[in-house]
C-alpha positions, 0 to 999 in steps of 0.5 A: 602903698606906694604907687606902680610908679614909683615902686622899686621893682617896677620899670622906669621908663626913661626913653625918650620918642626920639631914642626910640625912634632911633631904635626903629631905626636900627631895627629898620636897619638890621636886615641892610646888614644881614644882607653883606653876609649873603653877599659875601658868601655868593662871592666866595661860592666862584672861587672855586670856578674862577680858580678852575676857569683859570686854571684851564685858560692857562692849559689851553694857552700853553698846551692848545695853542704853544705845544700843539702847533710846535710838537708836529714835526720836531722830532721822529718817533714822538707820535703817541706824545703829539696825538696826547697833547692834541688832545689835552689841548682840545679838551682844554678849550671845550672845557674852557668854553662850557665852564667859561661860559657858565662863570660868565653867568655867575659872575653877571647875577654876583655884579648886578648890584652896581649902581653903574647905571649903563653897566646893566643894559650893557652886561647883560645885552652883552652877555645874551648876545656874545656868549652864543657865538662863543659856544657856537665858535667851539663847534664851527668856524665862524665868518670873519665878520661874525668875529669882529662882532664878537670883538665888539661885544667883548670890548663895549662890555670891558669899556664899561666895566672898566668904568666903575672898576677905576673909581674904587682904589682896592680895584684901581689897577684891576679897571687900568690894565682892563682899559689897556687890555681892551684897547691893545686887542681893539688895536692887534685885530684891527692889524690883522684885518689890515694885514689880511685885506692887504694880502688879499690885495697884494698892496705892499703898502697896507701891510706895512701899515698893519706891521705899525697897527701891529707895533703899537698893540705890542706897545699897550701889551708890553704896557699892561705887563708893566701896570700888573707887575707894578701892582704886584710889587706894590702889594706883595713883600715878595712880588719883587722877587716873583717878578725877577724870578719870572723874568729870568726864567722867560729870558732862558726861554727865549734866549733857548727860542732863539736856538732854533736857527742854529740847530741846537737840536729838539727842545730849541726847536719845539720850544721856538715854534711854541712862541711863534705860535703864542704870538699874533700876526702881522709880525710888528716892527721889533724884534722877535725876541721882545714879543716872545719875552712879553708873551711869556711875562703875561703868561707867567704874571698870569699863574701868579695873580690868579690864586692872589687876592681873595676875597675880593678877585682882583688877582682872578681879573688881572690873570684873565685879562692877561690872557686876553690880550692876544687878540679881540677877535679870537673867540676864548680871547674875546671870553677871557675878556668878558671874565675879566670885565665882570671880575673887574665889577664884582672887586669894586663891589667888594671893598676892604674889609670893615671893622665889626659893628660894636656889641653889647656885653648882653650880645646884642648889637648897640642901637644907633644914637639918634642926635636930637634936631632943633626946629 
């Protein structure tokens, strides 16, 4: 008889201690990988809120802070349509806050695995301190100084945010036009501080200093449209055609804005008072006509890039950082701003997507070749 070793039907052990160390190895590893799916699957479970959040940033944009202020007195007989979009403009706003806020937090525990390490003390010192004066600004009127604390939040959380955003390339433009964003709203309320001391005081020469504060804001807003219709140019076939196509129609409306002095009847009315009301004060050292074409690109390019980029969110963080760049000071901007930074976070985290891990014709995944090492 034959020996167990040597029988035809026995196993023959040819693996040697370093393959199947190797195999330990693998196995070690399998469960790093299973962990992607899970985050994969908790990044796409905010999609739904990202879309709603922005959805409703755009309604209380448009509606709470356009129409609302230019449809009283515009025209007679138009009561019941004022008292309507007050209140689909307010509802907006409260909406936009409670579900902001909510996201907000969402988006925090979906970005804590950044290996940024000042980005965690910052997002979630942050996120503590700014997100109850933002619910409480829903229901009072804070005290100026209570929101330029609030600008201050908001901002040393997109600074940092920016950060490990820049240093991915899928979300490179996601961390420069936050970086932009963030400096041109630091830039506006610092005019608008200057420009209410200066009225206070009735010094005709600080004012003048805010108009120019109040120039170069316009500046990094005008620098962040460029930068968010560059990338969309870039990444999309058709983004040339989108972008022409939201740069005529908010030339009509300007141009029908500009009606307003001439009497050109209702809707040049309502539609100027609308876009005074969408831009910030003090008025800079240009021309109205620039600041209202701006306003309405970064709504526009707002609409677009929200539903764009998916999984990732890169689309979501430009749309809530064009949102925010009216001013750091304003509560729902200051919130805007926060989305953006932890959308910013959670892109960079999400790469492109990779290529599946090799399979065996049995099903199972190929264990890892382990290289032998000479001592």
């Amino acid at each position: 008889m034959h020996p167990a070793s040597t029988s035809p039907v026995a196993p023959v052990e040819t693996g040697s201690p370093s393959s199947a160390e190797g195999v330990s190895r693998g196995e070690r590893g399998a469960p790093r990988a299973a962990e992607k799916p899970s985050l994969a699957r908790r990044i796409a479970a905010t999609r739904g809120e990202v879309l709603l959040v922005g959805f409703w940033g755009l309604t209380a944009t448009i509606v709470g802070r356009g129409l609302s202020a230019a449809l009283p007195g515009s025209s007679a007989g138009i009561g019941p349509l004022i008292v309507g979009v007050d209140q689909i403009g307010a509802f907006a706003s409260q909406f936009l806050v409670v579900m902001g806020v909510a996201t907000c937090l969402r988006l925090l525990f979906a970005t804590l695995e950044c290996r940024s390490y000042l980005f965690h003390p910052v997002a979630i010192v942050s996120s503590a301190a700014a997100l109850p004066i933002i619910l409480s600004a829903s229901s009072r009127n804070l005290p100026p100084a209570w929101l330029m604390v609030l600008m201050g939040i908001s901002s040393s959380l997109a600074l940092v945010s920016a950060l490990p955003a820049v240093r991915m390339p899928h979300s490179r433009a996601a961390g420069l036009v936050l970086l932009t964003v963030t400096c041109g709203s630091i830039v506006t309320a610092t005019g608008r501080i200057v420009a209410l001391y200066a009225s206070h005081q009735a010094h005709a020469g600080l004012f003048s200093l805010a108009r120019g504060v109040a120039t170069l804001g316009l500046a990094l807003d005008a620098l962040s449209l460029v930068l968010v219709s560059t990338w969309l140019v870039r990444r999309f076939r058709s983004g040339v055609v989108v972008v022409l196509i939201l740069a005529a129609f908010s030339g009509v409306l300007v141009w029908l804005g500009g009606l307003e002095d001439d009497g050109g009847g209702a809707w040049p009315l309502v539609v100027g008072r609308a876009l005074s009301a969408l831009t910030v004060h003090p008025d800079p050292f240009i021309g109205s006509g620039v600041r209202y074409f701006v306003e309405l690109g970064a709504i526009g390019i707002a609409s677009v890039t929200l539903w764009l980029e998916w999984p990732s969110g890169v689309g979501a963080a430009l749309c809530f950082a064009l949102l925010a760049r009216v001013s750091g000071d304003v509560p729902l901007c200051s919130l805007m701003l926060m989305l953006a930074a932890l959308s910013a976070v959670r892109a960079s985290l999400h790469g492109p997507k990779s290529e599946p891990p090799a399979i065996e014709p049995s099903g199972r995944r190929a264990p890892l070749e382990v290289m032998p090492v000479t001592r």
